[in-house]
C-alpha positions as protocol buffer text, in pm:
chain_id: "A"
residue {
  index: 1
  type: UNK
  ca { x: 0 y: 0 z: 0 }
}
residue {
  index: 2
  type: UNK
  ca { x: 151 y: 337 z: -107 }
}
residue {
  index: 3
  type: UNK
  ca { x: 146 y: 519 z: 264 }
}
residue {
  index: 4
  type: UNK
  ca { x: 72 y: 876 z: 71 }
}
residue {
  index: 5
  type: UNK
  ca { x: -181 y: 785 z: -115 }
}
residue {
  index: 6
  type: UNK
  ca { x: -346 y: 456 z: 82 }
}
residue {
  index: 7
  type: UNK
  ca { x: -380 y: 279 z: -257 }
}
residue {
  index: 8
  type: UNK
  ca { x: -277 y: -23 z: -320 }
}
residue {
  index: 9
  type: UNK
  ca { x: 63 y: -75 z: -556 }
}
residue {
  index: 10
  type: UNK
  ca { x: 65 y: -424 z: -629 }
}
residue {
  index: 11
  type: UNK
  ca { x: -136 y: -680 z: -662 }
}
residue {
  index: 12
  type: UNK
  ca { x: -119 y: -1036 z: -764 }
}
residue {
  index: 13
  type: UNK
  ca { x: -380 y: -1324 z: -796 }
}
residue {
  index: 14
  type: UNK
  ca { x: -277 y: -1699 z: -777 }
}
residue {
  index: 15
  type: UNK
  ca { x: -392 y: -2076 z: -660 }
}
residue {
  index: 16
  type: UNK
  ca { x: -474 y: -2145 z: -321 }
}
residue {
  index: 17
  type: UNK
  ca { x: -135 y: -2352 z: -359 }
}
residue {
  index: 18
  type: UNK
  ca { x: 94 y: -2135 z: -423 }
}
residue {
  index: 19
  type: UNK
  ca { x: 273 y: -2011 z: -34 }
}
residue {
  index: 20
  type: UNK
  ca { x: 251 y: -1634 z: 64 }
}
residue {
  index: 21
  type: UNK
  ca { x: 609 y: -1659 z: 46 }
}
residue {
  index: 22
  type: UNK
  ca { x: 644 y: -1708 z: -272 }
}
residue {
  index: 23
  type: UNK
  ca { x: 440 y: -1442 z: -394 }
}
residue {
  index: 24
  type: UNK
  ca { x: 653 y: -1138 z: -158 }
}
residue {
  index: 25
  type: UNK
  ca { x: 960 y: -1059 z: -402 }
}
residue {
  index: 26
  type: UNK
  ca { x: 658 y: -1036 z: -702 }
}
residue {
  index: 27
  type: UNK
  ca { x: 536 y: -762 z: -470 }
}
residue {
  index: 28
  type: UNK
  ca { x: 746 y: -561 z: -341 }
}
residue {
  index: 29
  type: UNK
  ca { x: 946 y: -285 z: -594 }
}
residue {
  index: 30
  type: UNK
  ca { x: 1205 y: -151 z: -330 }
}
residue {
  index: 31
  type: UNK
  ca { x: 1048 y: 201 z: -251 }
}
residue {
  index: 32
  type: UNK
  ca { x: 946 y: 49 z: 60 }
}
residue {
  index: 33
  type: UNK
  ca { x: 1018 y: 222 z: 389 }
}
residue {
  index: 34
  type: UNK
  ca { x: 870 y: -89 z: 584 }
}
residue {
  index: 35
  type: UNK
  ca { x: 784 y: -416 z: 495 }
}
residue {
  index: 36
  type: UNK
  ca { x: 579 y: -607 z: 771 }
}
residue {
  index: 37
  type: UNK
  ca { x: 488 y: -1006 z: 725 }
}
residue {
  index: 38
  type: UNK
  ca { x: 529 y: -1307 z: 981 }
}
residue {
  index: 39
  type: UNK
  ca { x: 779 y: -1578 z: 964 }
}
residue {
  index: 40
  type: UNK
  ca { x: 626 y: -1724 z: 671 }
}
residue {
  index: 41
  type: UNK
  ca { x: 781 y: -1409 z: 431 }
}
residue {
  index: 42
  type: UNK
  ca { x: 1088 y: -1450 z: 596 }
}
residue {
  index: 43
  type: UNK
  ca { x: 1436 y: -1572 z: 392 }
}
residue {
  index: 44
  type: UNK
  ca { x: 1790 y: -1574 z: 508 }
}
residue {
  index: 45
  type: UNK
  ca { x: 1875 y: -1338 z: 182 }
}
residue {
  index: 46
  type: UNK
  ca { x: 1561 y: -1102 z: 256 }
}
residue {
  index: 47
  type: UNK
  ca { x: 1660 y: -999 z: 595 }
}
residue {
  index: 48
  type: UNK
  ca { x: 1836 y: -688 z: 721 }
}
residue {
  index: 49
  type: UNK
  ca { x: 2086 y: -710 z: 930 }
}
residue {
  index: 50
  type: UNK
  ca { x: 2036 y: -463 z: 1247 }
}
């Protein structure tokens, strides 16, 4: 969701079998200033190091 605007930026539409997960790097462009998900989004080449 674009945080200026509250519209939605991406969207994608698959099977009830394809994982969450999979669908994340489709959806976010990198313009992000947060990204918030549960474990399930989570990969060791995704996350920041604090």
């Amino acid at each position: 969701m674009d945080a200026d605007s509250g519209l939605v930026h991406s969207l994608e539409i698959t099977t009830a079998k394809v994982a969450d997960g999979n669908m994340i790097d489709v959806l976010v462009h990198g313009e992000e200033a947060i990204v918030l998900g549960d474990r399930a989004y989570t990969r060791n080449d995704r996350n920041l190091e604090a």
